[in-house]
C-alpha positions in Angstrom: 23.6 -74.2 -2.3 23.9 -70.8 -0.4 26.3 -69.5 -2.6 23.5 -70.2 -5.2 21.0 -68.7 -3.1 23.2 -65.5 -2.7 24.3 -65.0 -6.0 20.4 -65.2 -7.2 19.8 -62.7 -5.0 22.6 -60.2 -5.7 21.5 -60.7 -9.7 17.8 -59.7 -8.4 19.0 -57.1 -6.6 21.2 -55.6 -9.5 18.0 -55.7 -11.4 16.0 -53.4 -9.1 18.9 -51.3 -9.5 16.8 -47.7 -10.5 20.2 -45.8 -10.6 22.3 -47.8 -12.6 26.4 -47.3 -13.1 27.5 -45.3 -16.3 31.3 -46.1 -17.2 33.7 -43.3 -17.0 35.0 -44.0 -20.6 30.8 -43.4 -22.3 30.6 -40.5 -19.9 31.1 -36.9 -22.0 31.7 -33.6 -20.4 31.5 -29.9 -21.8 31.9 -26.7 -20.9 28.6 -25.7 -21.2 27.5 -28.8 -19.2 30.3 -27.4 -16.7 28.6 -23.9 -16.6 25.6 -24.6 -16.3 26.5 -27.4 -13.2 28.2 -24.3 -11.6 24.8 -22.2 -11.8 22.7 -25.5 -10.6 24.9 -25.7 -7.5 25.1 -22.1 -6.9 21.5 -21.5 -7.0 20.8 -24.8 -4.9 23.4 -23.1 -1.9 21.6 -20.0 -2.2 18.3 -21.7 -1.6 19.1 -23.8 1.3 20.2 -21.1 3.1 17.3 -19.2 2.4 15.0 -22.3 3.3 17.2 -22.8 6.6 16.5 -19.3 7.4 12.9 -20.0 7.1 13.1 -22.8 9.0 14.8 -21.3 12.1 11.7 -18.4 11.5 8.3 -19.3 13.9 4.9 -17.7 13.4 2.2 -16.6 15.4 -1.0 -18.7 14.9 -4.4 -17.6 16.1 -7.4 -19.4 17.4 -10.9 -18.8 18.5 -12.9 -20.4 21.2 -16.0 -19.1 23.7 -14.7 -18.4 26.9 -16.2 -20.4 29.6 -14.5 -19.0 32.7 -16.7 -16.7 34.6 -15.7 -17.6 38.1 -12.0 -16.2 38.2 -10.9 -12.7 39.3 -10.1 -10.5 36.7 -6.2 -8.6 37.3 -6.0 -5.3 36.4 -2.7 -3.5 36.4 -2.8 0.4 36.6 -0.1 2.3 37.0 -1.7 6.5 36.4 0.0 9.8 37.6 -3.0 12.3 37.9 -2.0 16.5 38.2 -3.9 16.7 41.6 -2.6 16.4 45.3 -3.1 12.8 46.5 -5.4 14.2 49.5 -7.7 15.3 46.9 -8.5 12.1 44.7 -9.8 8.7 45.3 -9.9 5.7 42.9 -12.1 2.5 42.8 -14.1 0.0 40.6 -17.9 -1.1 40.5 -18.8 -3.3 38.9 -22.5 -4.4 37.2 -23.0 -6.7 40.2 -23.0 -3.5 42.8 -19.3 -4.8 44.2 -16.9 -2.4 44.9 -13.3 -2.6 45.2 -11.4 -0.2 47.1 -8.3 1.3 46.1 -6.4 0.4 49.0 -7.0 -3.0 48.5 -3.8 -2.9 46.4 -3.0 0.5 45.0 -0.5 3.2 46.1 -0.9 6.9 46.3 2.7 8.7 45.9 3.2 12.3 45.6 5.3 13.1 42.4 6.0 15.7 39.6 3.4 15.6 37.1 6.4 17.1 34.7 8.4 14.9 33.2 12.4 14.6 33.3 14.5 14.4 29.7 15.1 11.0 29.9 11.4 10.3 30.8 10.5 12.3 27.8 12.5 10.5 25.7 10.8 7.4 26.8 7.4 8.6 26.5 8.3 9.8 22.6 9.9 6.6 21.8 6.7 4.8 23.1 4.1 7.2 21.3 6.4 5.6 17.9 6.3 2.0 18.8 1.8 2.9 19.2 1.9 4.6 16.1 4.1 2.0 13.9 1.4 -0.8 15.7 -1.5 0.9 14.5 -0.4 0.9 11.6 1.4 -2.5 11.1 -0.6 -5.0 13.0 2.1 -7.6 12.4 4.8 -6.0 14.7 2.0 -7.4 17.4 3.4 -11.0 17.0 6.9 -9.5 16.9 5.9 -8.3 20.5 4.4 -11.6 21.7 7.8 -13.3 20.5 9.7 -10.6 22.4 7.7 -11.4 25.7 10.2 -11.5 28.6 13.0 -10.9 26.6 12.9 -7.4 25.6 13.7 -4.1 28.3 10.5 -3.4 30.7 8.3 -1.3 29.2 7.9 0.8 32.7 8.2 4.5 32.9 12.0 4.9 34.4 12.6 6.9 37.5 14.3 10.0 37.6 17.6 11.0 37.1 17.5 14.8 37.9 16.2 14.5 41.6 14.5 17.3 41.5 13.7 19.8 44.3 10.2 21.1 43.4 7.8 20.3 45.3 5.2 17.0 44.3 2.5 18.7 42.5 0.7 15.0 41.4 -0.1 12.0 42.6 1.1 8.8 41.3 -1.6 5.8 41.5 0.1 2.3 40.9 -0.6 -1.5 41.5 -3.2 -3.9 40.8 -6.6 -5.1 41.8 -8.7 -7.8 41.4 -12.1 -7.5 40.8 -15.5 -9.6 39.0 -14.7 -11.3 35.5 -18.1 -8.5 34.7 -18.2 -5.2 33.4 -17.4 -2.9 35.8 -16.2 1.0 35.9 -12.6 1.8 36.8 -12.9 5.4 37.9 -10.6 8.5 39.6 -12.1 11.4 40.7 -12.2 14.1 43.4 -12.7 12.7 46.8 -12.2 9.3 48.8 -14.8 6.6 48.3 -17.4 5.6 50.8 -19.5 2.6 50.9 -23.0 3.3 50.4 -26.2 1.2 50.7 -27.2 2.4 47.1 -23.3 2.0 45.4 -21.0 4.4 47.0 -19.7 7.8 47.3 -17.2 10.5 47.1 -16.3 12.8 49.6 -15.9 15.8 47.6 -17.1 18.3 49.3 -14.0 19.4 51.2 -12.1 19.7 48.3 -11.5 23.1 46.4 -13.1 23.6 43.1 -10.3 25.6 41.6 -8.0 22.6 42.3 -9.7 20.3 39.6 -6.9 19.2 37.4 -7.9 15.8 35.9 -4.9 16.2 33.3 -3.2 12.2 33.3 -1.1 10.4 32.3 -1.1 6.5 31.8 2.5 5.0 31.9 0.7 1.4 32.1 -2.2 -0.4 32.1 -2.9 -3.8 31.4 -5.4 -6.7 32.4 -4.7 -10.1 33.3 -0.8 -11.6 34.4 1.4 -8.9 34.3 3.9 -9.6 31.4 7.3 -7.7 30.4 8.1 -6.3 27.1 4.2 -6.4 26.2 2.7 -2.8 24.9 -0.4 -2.5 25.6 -2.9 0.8 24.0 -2.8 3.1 26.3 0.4 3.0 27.7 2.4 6.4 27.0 -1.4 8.2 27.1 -1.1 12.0 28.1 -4.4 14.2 28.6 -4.0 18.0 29.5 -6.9 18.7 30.7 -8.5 22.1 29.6 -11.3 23.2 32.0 -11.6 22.1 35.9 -14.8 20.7 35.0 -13.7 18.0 32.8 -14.7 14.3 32.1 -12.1 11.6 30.8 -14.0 8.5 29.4 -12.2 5.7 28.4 -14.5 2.6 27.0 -12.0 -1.0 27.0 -13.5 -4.2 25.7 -11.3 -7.2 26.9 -10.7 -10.5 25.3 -9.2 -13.0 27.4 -6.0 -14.2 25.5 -3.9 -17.3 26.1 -0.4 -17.0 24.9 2.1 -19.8 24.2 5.6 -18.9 23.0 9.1 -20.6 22.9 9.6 -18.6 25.9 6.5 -18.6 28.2 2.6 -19.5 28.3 0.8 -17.6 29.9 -2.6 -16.0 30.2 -3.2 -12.6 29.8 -5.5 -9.9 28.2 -6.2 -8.0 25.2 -8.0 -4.8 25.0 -9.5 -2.4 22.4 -10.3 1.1 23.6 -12.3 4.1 22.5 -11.6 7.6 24.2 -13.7 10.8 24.9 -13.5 13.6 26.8 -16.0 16.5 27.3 -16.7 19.5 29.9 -18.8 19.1 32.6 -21.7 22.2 32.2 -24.8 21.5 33.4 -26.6 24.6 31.7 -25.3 23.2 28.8 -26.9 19.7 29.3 -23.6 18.1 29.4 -24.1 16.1 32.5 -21.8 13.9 34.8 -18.9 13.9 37.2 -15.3 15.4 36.7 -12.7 12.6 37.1 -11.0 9.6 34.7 -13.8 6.8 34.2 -12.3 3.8 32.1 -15.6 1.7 31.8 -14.4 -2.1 31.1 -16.7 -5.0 29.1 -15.1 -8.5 29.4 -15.3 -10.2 25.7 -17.4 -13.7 25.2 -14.6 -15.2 23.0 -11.2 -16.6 23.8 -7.9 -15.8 21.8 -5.3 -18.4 22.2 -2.0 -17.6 20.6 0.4 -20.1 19.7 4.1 -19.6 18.4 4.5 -22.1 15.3 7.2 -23.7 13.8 8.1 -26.0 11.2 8.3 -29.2 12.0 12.0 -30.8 10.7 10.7 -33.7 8.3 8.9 -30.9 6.6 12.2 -29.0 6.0 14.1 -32.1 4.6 10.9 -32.5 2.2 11.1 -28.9 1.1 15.0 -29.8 1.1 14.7 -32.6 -1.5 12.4 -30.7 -3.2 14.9 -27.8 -4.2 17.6 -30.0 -4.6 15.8 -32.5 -7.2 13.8 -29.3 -8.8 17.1 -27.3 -9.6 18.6 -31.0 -10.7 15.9 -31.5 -13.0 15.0 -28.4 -14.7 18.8 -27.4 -15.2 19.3 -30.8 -17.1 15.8 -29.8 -19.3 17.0 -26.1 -20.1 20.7 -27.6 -20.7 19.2 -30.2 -23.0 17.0 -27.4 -24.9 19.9 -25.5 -24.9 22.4 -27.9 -26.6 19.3 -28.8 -29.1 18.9 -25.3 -29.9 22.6 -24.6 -30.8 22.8 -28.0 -33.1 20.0 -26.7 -34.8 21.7 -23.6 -35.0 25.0 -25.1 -36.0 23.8 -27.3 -38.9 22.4 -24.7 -40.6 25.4 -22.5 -41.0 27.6 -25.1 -41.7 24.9 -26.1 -44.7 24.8 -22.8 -45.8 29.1 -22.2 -46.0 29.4 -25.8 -47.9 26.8 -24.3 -50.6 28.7 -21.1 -50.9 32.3 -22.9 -51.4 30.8 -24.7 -54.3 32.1 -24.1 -58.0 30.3 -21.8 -60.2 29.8 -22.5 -64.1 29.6 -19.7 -66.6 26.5 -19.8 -67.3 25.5 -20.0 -64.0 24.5 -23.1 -62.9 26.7 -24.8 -60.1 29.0 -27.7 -60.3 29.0 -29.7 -57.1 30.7 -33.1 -58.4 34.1 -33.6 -58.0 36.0 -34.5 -61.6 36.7 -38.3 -61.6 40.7 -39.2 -61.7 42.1 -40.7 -64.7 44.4 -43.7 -65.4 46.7 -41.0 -67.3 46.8 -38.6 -64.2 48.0 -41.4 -61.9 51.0 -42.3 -63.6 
């Protein structure tokens, strides 16, 4: 009874068969079928590696939310050299809620040269390419946010010519942390002072012929301080070309959450729009000689997110290739075959006509004369 059982079973299950077995001796092969095989299977190699290349590729996907952290410290990361002595400058932030942070709650003064060495130079030209190219291709951006933490530090390099002339600059580097609130990031002559009314600058000891406000920004960023990120103003030289001389630089910041293969972390974006005039009062060009890089924090949140496709989708596309190439080979073989039949037929129609026997007057004979009793013996 179970062999019964087992053996109606294997019968139903040769039934549901939907690939069933042709026998080698029905099967017939060509060597057009045999070229065009050849093509199939090259074609399909050629597209799984390409697919397997995009499947090893990630994107950068972007989304959009309203920020709703106000409470946190905002980081900013400044790292300027300024063509004045350091005795002569000061450099703080107020913000729109009357707070002021002092410098030397976590920036250092050092006395440099404001002129470059070669292999400086070399860095700040290569840098002024890598702005240009991104101004111009916005995708290399997400080529930089894959890069994060594996590429070279994007820092000015120290250098190599130890030179003996005299520092001639000042160097003003590190971080502060200050209201998540627009607020005015400023450098100009003098050290700040609190003040019941904001705050001041004690500029009245220092020379007017040594205004020299020409800068140079080798970094700065806002938010968690990330290698291999390029940020806009990094490589940013101003010569300035009177003493009286105003830098403005206006930043708007969008909080930015990034999340790679590699790290997540959250940082800051920033757009920026620059102007510079001379100070000249007659003139009705009013103000205060010195760098002021006035900052707005953006409402919206950019969270970035490295994609990648996921591996049941590459099998799909997989099949997909492999049972299109399958398919539309065999229709173009069979179309092909059909067409040279066609082909075929015809000519050989056409040479059996032209072999037949011609009467003389004119007509064709196509029967064949019937044997005779007499032409057998």
């Amino acid at each position: 009874m179970r062999r019964l059982n087992r053996k109606k079973t294997l019968n139903l299950m040769k039934e549901l068969d939907a690939f069933p077995k042709v026998p080698e001796s029905y099967i017939e092969t060509s060597a057009s079928g045999g070229t065009v095989s050849l093509i199939a299977f090259t074609t399909m190699a050629f597209l799984t590696i390409m697919e397997f290349t995009v499947y090893q590729d990630t994107w950068m996907k972007y989304e959009y939310e309203v920020d709703k952290d106000f409470t946190s410290k905002l980081r900013i990361n400044i790292d300027i050299t300024v063509a004045m002595k350091c005795q002569y400058i000061g450099a703080d932030v107020l913000d729109l809620a009357e707070t002021m942070v002092a410098s030397a709650d976590g920036l250092v003064y050092e006395p440099v040269i404001f002129e470059l060495s070669p292999l400086q130079k070399e860095w700040q030209r290569m840098l002024h390419v890598i702005q240009s190219r991104l101004q111009e291709e916005h995708s290399l951006q997400d080529v930089i946010f894959k890069s994060a933490f594996k590429s070279a530090s994007t820092a000015l390099p120290p250098r190599e010519d130890h030179s003996l002339q005299p520092p001639d600059a000042c160097r003003i580097y590190g971080h502060l942390y200050v209201n998540k609130v627009a607020g005015n990031f400023h450098i100009t002559v003098g050290k700040a002072i609190p003040h019941p009314r904001g705050h001041a600058h004690l500029a009245a000891l220092v020379s007017h012929e040594s205004y020299n406000f020409s800068h140079r920004i080798d970094h700065l960023s806002f938010g968690e301080l990330i290698p291999g990120i390029i940020n806009p103003l990094d490589g940013t030289e101003k010569i300035a070309s009177d003493h009286n001389q105003m830098f403005q630089y206006f930043i708007t910041v969008v909080p930015t959450k990034l999340h790679t293969s590699k790290i997540s972390a959250e940082t800051h974006q920033f757009s920026v729009t620059e102007r510079e005039r001379v100070i000249n009062h007659a003139a009705g060009s009013h103000g205060v000689s010195g760098i002021f890089m006035k900052y707005d924090i953006s409402s919206l949140m950019v969270t970035v997110t490295e994609e990648h496709m996921p591996f049941w989708q590459f099998l799909v596309r997989l099949c997909g290739i492999v049972g299109g190439i399958f398919s539309t080979t065999g229709i173009l073989h069979g179309i092909g075959r059909f067409i040279v039949e066609i082909v075929c037929c015809r000519f050989k129609l056409g040479s059996s006509k032209s072999t037949s026997v011609t009467h003389q007057d004119g007509h064709l004979n196509n029967h064949v004369p019937l044997t005779t009793d007499d032409t057998m013996h």
